[in-house]
C-alpha positions in Angstrom: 8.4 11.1 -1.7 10.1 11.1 1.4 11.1 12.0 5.3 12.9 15.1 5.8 13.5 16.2 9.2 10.1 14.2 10.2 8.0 14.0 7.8 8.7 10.9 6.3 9.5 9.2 9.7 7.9 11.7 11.2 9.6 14.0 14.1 8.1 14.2 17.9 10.5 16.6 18.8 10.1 19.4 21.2 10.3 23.2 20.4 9.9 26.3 22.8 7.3 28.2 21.6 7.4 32.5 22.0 5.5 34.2 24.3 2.7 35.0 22.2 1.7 31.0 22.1 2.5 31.2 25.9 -0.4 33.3 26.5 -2.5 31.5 24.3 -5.6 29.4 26.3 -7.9 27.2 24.8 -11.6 28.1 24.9 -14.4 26.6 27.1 -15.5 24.7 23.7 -12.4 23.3 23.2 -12.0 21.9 26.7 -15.8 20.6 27.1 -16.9 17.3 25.5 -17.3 16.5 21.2 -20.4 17.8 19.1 -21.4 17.5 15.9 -19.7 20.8 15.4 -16.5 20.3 16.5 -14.0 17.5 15.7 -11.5 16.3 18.3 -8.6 14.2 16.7 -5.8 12.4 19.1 -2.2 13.4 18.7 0.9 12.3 20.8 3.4 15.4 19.5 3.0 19.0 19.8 3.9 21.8 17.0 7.3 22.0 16.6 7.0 24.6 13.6 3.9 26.4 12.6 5.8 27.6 9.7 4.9 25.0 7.0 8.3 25.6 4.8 10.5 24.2 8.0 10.7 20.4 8.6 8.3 19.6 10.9 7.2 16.8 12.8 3.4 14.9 12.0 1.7 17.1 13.9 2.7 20.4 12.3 2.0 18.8 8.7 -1.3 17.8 10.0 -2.0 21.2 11.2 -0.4 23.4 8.3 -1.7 21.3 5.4 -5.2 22.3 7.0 -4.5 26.2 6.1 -1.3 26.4 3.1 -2.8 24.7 0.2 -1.1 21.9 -2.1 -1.2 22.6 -5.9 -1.6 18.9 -6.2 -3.3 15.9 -4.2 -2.5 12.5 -4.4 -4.4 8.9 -5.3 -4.1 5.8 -3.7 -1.5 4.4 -6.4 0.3 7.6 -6.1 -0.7 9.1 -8.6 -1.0 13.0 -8.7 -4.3 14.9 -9.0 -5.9 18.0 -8.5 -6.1 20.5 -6.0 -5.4 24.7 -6.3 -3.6 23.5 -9.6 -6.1 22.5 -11.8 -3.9 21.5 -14.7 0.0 21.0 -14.6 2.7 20.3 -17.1 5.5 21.1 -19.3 6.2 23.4 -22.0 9.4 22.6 -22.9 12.1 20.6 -21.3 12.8 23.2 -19.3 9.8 25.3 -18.7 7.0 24.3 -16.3 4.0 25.4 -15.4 0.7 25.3 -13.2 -3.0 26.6 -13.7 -4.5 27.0 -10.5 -8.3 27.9 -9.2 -9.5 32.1 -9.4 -12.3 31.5 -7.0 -9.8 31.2 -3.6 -8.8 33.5 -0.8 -7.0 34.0 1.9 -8.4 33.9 5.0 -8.3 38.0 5.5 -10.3 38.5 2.4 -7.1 38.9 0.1 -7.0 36.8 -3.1 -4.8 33.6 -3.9 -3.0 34.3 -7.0 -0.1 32.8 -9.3 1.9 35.5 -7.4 1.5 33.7 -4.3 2.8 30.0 -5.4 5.6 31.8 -7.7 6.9 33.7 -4.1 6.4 30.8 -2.3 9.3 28.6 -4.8 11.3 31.6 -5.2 11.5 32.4 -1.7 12.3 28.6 -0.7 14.9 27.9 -3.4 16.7 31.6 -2.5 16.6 30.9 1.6 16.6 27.3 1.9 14.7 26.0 4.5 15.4 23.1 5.7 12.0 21.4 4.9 10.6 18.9 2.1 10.1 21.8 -0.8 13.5 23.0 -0.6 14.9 19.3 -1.4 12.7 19.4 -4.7 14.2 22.3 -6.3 17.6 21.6 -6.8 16.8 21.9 -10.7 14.2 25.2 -10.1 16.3 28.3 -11.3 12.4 30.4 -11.1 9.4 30.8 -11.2 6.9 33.4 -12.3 3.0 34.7 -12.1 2.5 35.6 -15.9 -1.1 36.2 -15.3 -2.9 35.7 -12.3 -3.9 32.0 -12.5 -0.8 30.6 -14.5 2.4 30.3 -13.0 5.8 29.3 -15.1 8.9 27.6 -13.5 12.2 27.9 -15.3 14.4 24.6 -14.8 18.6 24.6 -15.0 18.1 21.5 -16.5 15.3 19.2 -17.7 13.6 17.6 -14.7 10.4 15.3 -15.2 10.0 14.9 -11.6 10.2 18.8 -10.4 6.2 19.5 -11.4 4.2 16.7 -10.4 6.6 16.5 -6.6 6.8 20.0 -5.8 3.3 20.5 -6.5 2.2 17.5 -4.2 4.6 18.3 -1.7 5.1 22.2 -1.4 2.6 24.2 0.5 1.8 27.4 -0.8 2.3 30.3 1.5 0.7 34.5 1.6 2.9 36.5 0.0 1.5 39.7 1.7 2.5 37.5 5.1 5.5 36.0 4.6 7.2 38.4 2.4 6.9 40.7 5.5 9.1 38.4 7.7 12.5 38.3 5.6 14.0 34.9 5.5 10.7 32.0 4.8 13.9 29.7 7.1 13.8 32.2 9.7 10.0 33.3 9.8 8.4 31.9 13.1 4.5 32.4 11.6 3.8 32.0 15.4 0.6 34.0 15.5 -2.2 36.0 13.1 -1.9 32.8 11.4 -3.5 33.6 7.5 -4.9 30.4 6.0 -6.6 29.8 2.6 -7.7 26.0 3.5 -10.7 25.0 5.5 -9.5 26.0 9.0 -7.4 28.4 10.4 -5.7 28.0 13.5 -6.6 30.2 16.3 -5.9 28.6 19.9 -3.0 27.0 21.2 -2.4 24.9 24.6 0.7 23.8 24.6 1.0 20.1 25.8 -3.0 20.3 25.3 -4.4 21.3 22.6 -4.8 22.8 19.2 -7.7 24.6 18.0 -9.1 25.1 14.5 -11.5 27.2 12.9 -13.6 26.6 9.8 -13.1 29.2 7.1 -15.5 30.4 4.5 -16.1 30.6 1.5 -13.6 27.5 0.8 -14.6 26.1 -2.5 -13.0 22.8 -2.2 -15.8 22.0 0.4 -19.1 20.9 0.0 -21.1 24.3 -1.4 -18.0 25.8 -0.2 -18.1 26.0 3.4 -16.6 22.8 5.5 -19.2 21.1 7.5 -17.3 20.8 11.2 -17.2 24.3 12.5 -14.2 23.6 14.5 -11.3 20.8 14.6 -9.2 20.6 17.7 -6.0 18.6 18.0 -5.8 17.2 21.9 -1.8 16.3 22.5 -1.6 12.4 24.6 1.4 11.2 26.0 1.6 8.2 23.5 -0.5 5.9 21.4 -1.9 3.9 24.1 -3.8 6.8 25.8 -5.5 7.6 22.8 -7.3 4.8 22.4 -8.1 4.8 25.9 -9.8 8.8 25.4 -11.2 7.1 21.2 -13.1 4.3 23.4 -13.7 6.8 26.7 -15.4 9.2 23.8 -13.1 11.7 24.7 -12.0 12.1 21.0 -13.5 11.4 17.7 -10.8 10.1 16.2 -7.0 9.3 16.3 -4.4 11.0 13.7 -1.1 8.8 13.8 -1.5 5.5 12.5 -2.8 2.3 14.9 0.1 -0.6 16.3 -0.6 -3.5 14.6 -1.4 -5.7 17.4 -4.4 -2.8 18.3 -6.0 -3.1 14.7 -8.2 -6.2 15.4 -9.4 -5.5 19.1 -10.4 -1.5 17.7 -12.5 -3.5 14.9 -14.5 -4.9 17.4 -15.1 -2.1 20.0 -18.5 -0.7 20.1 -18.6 2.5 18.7 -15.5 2.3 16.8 -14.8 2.4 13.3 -11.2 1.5 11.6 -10.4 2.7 8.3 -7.1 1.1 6.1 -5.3 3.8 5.0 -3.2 2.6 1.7 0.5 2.7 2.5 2.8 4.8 -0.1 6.6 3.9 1.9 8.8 1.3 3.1 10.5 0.1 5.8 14.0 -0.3 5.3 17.7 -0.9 6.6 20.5 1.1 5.0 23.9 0.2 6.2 26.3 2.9 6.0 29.1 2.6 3.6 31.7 5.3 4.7 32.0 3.1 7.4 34.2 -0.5 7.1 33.8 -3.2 6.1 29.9 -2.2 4.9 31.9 -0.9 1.6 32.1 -5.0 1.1 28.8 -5.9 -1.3 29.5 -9.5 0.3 28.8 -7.5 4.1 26.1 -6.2 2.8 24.7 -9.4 1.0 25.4 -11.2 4.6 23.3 -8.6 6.5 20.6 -9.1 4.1 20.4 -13.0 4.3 20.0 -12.5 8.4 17.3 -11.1 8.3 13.3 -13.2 8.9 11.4 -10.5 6.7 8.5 -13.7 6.8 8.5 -13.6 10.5 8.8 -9.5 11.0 6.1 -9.3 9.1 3.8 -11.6 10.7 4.8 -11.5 14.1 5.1 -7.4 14.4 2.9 -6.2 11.4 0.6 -9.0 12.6 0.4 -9.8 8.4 -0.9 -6.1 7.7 3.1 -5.4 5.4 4.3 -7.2 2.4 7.1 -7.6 0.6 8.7 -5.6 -1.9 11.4 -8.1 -3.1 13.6 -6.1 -1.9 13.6 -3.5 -3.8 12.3 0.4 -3.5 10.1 -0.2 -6.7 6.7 -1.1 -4.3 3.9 -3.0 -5.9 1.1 -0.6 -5.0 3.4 1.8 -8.0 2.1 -0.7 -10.8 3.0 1.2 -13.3 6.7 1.1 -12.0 7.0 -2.1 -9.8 9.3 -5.0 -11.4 7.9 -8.7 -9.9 11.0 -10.3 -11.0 13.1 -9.1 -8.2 12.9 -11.4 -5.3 13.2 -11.0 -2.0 16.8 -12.0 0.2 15.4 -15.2 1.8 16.4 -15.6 5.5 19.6 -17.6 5.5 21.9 -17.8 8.0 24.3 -20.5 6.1 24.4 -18.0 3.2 25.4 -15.3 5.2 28.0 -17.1 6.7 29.7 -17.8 3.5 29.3 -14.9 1.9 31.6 -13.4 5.0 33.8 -16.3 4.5 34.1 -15.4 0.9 34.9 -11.8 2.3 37.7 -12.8 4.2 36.1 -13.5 7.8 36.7 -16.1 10.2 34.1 -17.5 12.9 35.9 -17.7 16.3 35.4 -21.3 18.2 31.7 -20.1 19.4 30.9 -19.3 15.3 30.9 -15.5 16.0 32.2 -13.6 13.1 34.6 -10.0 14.3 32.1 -8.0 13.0 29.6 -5.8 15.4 27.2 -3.0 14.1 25.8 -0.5 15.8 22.0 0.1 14.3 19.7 3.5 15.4 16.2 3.4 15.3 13.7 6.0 17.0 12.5 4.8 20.1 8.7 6.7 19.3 8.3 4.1 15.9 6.7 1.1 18.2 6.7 -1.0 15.4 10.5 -0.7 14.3 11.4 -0.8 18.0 9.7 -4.3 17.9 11.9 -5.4 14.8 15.0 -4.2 16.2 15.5 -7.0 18.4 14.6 -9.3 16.0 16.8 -8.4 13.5 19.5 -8.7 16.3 18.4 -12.0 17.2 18.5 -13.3 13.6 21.9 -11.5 12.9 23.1 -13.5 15.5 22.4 -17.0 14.0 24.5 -16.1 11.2 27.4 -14.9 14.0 27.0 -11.4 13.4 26.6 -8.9 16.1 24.1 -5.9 16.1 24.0 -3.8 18.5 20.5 -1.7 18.4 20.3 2.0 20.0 17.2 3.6 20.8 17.4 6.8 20.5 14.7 9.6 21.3 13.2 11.4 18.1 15.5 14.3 18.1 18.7 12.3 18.8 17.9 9.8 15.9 17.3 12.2 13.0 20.2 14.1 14.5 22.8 10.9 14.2 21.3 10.0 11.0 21.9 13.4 9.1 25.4 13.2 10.6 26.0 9.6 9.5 27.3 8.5 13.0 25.4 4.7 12.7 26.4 1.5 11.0 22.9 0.7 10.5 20.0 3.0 10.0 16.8 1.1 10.6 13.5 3.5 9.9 10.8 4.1 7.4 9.7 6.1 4.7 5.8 7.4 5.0 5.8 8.2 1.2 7.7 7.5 -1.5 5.4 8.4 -4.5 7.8 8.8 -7.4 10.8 6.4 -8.3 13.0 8.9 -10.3 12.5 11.5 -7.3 13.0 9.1 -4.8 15.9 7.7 -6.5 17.5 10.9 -6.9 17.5 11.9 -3.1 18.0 8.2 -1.3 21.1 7.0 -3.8 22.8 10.2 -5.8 25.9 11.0 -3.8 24.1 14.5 -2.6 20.7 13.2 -2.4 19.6 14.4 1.1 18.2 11.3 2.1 21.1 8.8 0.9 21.2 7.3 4.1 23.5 4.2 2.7 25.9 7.1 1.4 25.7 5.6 -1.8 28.0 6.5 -4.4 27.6 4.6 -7.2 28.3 6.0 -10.8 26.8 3.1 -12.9 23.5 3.8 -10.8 23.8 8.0 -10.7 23.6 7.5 -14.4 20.3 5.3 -14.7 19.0 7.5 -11.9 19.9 11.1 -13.5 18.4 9.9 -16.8 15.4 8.5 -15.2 14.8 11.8 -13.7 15.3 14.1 -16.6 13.3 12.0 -19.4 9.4 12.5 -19.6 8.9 9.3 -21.6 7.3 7.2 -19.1 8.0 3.7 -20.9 11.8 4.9 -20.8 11.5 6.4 -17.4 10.2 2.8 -16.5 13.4 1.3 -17.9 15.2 3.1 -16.5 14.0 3.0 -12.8 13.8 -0.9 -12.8 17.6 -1.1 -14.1 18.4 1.3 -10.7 16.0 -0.9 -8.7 17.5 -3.9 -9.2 21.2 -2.5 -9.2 19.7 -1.1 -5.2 18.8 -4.6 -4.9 21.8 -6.6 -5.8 24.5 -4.6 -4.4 22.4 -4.3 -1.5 22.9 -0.2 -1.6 19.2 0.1 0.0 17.6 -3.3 2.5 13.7 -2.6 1.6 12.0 -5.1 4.0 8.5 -4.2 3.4 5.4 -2.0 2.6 2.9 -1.6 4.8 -0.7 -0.1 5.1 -2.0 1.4 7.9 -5.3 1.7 9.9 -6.4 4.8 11.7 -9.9 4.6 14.3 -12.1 7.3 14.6 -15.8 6.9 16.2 -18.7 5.7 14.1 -20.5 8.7 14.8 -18.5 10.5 12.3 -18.6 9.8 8.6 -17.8 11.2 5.2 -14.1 10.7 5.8 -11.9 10.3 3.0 -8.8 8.1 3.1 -5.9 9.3 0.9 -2.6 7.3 1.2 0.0 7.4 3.9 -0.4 8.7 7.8 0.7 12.1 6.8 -2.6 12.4 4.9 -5.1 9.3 5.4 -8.0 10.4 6.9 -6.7 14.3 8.1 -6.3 15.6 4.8 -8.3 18.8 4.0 -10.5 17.1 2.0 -11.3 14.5 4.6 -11.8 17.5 7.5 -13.6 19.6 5.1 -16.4 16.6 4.6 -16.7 14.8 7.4 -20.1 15.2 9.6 -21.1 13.8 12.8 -24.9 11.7 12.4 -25.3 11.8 16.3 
C-alpha cells in the first residue's frame, strides 16, 4: 500500500519516551557480543511509538510486527497469503470476513480470538489513529466475533480492496490490554508489553538498544517455538556505521535497506552475505497542483521531459531500479502492469515548448520565470542524491528547482500541510492498484500528494475499488494509470529492489518484499539459526 506518517517513506523521528522506558537498562546479554542464541540487527532510528495502531517510523514497525500479528502476509508479486487468517473473503458485497488460527495466545497465557481482531477494527475506525489501519477503513462501518475463529466486517459500501489491505496491513491488538487504556490514538503501550508473535519486547536503551524475547508456544514457528532465543535491535547513528559494526561482527545483520553504491563491495566482504529483497514501491515526484502554474498539464508535461530517469537510475541506483513507464501500475504487479505506457524520455527541447505552448517566455540567458521549490528527506540517501540531479537537468530545459532538505520530522510535516511545489519521496509498498489509487489521487485520499482532483479519474478509481471482478478491476486500473500518466497527476520515475547484509553465519532467513518486511518479518526472525 503505502507511507503514512513513516511507513511508507519511513519516519526517523524522535519521541520522548515516559519514565518507565527511562528506567529501563539493557541486560549484560544484550550489551556482550552475538551467539547463536541471540540475534543483533542494526538500526539507525529509535521507537517513536510502541503502540502499533500510531504511525510510526521503520523501527517501531519492525519491532511491533514482531509481537501484534497480521491476519495476512504477503508474496513477492504482492499477492496476499496467510497468516492468523487462514482463509478471507466476501459474503456479499458488503459483508466480509476472516477465519483465523484457534491454536494462538497471547503472551500472558490468554487466548487470541475473533474478539480480538473485531476490537482491534472497531476501536481504530471509532478513535482514529493516525496510523496505516485507520486509512483502510473509510468503507468499514463494523466488525464482529460471531464465533471465536470467524470474524464479520460490515462495509457502508462495496469495497474489494478493504479485506485483502486491512488484513495485510492492520496489526491485531489484546483486547483485555488495550481496551483498558481508553482511546487505541491515545494509548502509550509503553510497558508490560503483551505480544502473541514470536518475541516480546522486554528491555529498552534508548539511543542503544532494543531487546526481544522469544515467546512460546508460537505455532507459526518451527514446532512452534522460534529458534533465536533473543533478538536485539542496537540503534547506529546512520547507515554507514552499521556496516562498519556488520563487518566489525558487532551485529548479525542490518534492518534498513543497503545504498546502492555499498551493494557490490558488501558482496565481496568475508563473512558477509547480501540478500535482494523484491521491491513493492516507487519513487516518485508529485508536483502540487493547488499551487500555480502546476494546475497547467503543459507544466507538468515540461517537468516530466527534464528529467534523466536513464541516468538516475544508473548513476544513483547504480542499475539496481527500473522503469515503470511512468506510470504507478509496476511491472513486478503482472497481473495489473500495462507495457504500453512509456516512459517521458529526457528532453529538454520538449519541455521548452511545451512551456512555450503554455504561455512562457525564456529570458536572454534561456531561463524560463518559473522556480519550484521541491522537499525531500534529508535521511533517504538515495533521493538526496537525485535531488541535485533533477535540478541540474531542470535547468537545461531553463527551469529552476530549488531542492530543500529537510530533516524527517519537518518533511512529513510540510508534506501533509502541502507547503512544497514539488514532493520528491518514495513509496516502500504499494501492493494493490485500486487501494493505492484511492488514497494517492481521490480528492480525500490521504496520500494524494499531487492534490489531485480529477473527476474523470475518481470515477475509474471508485469503480475499480468497489468491483471484485478482477478482469474489470484490471480495466479499470490501467484506464486510471494511464490517465496518472498523461496528465502527469503522479511523476513515477522508478521501482527499485533492495539488498539488506546480514553475516553468513546466520541462515534460514526469509525475504518477503519491501524494507518494511524483507528479511525482519516474523517469519524470517522466527527461522533463522546461527551454524557457528
Amino acid at each position: 500500500m503505502r507511507r503514512r506518517t513513516g511507513l511508507m517513506a519511513g519516519t526517523a523521528a524522535v519521541t520522548v519516551l515516559t519514565g518507565a522506558l527511562g528506567a529501563c537498562a539493557p541486560s549484560k546479554k544484550a550489551a556482550e557480543s552475538g551467539s547463536g542464541d541471540q540475534l543483533r540487527i542494526a538500526t539507525t532510528t529509535d521507537v517513536v511509538n510502541f503502540n502499533p495502531l500510531i504511525g510510526s517510523s521503520r523501527t517501531d514497525y519492525w519491532l511491533t510486527n514482531l509481537m501484534y500479528p497480521h491476519l495476512l502476509t504477503i508474496g513477492n508479486d504482492g499477492s496476499k497469503q496467510p497468516s492468523l487468517a487462514t482463509k478471507w473473503g466476501y459474503t456479499s458485497p458488503k459483508t466480509g470476513f476472516y477465519e483465523i488460527r484457534g491454536d494462538m495466545k497471547w503472551s500472558d497465557g490468554t487466548p487470541l480470538t475473533a474478539s480480538d481482531v473485531a476490537y482491534t477494527l472497531n476501536a481504530v475506525k471509532k478513535d482514529k489513529p493516525s496510523g496505516t489501519l485507520y486509512g483502510q477503513l473509510a468503507n468499514f462501518s463494523s466488525a464482529k466475533a460471531v464465533s471465536p475463529t470467524r470474524v464479520e466486517l460490515k462495509l457502508s459500501k462495496p469495497d474489494a480492496t478493504v479485506i485483502p489491505e486491512v488484513g495485510f496491513w492492520g496489526n491485531v491488538v489484546p483486547e483485555h490490554v488495550f481496551g483498558k487504556a481508553g482511546s487505541v490514538a491515545k494509548f502509550a503501550n509503553n510497558a508490560n508489553w503483551v505480544s502473541a508473535g514470536p518475541y516480546r519486547l522486554t528491555r529498552v536503551a534508548k539511543g542503544q538498544s532494543y531487546t526481544m524475547e522469544r515467546v512460546t508456544p508460537y505455532p507459526l514457528a518451527p514446532g512452534g517455538r522460534p529458534t533465536v532465543s533473543e533478538v536485539v535491535y542496537k540503534v547506529y547513528p546512520d547507515v554507514n556505521t552499521e556496516i562498519l559494526a556488520l563487518k566489525n561482527g558487532d551485529v548479525d545483520a542490518i534492518a534498513n535497506a543497503l545504498p546502492p553504491a555499498q551493494v557490490q563491495p558488501l558482496k565481496q566482504a568475508d563473512g558477509i552475505t547480501v540478500e535482494e529483497v523484491p521491491g513493492l514501491g516507487y519513487a516518485h515526484l508529485a508536483y502540487n497542483m493547488d499551487k500555480k502554474p502546476l494546475d497547467n498539464v503543459k507544466v507538468r508535461q515540461a517537468l516530466a521531459h527534464a528529467v534523466d530517469y536513464e541516468a538516475i537510475r544508473k548513476v544513483v541506483l547504480q542499475g539496481q531500479a527500473v522503469s515503470t513507464g511512468s506510470s504507478p501500475l509496476m511491472p513486478v504487479l503482472k497481473q495489473f502492469h500495462d507495457p504500453s505506457l512509456q516512459e517521458y524520455t529526457f528532453d529538454p527541447a520538449m519541455a521548452r515548448k511545451l512551456l512555450r505552448d503554455a504561455g512562457y517566455t525564456a529570458d536572454g540567458s534561456g531561463r524560463f520565470p518559473l522556480s519550484f521549490r521541491m522537499i525531500y528527506s534529508l535521511q533517504d540517501p538515495v533521493t538526496a542524491q537525485w535531488a541535485t540531479l533533477v535540478r541540474d537537468d531542470a535547468a537545461k530545459a531553463g527551469i529552476t528547482i530549488k531542492p530543500q532538505g529537510l530533516e524527517r520530522n519537518t518533511y512529513l510535516a510540510k508534506t501533509d500541510a502541502g507547503d512544497f511545489d514539488i514532493y520528491a519521496g518514495n513509496f516502500a509498498i504499494m501492493d494493490d492498484p485500486a487501494t493505492n489509487m484511492t488514497l494517492t489521487y481521490l480528492p480525500k485520499g490521504i496520500i494524494n500528494y499531487s492534490h489531485v482532483d480529477a473527476p474523470d479519474l475518481s470515477a475509474l478509481v471508485t469503480k475499480a475499488q468497489a468491483t471484485t471482478d478482477v478482469n474489470e478491476q484490471k480495466k479499470l486500473v490501467q484506464a486510471a494509470a494511464k490517465l496518472v500518466h498523461d496528465q502527469v497527476y503522479d511523476n513515477v520515475m522508478y521501482t527499485q529492489n533492495l539488498y539488506v547484509a546480514h553475516r553468513s553465519n546466520w541462515t534460514g532467513f526469509v525475504v518477503k518484499p519491501s524494507e518494511l518486511l524483507s528479511i525482519v518479518d516474523p517469519q524470517s526472525l522466527s527461522n533463522v539459526k546461527s551454524n557457528s
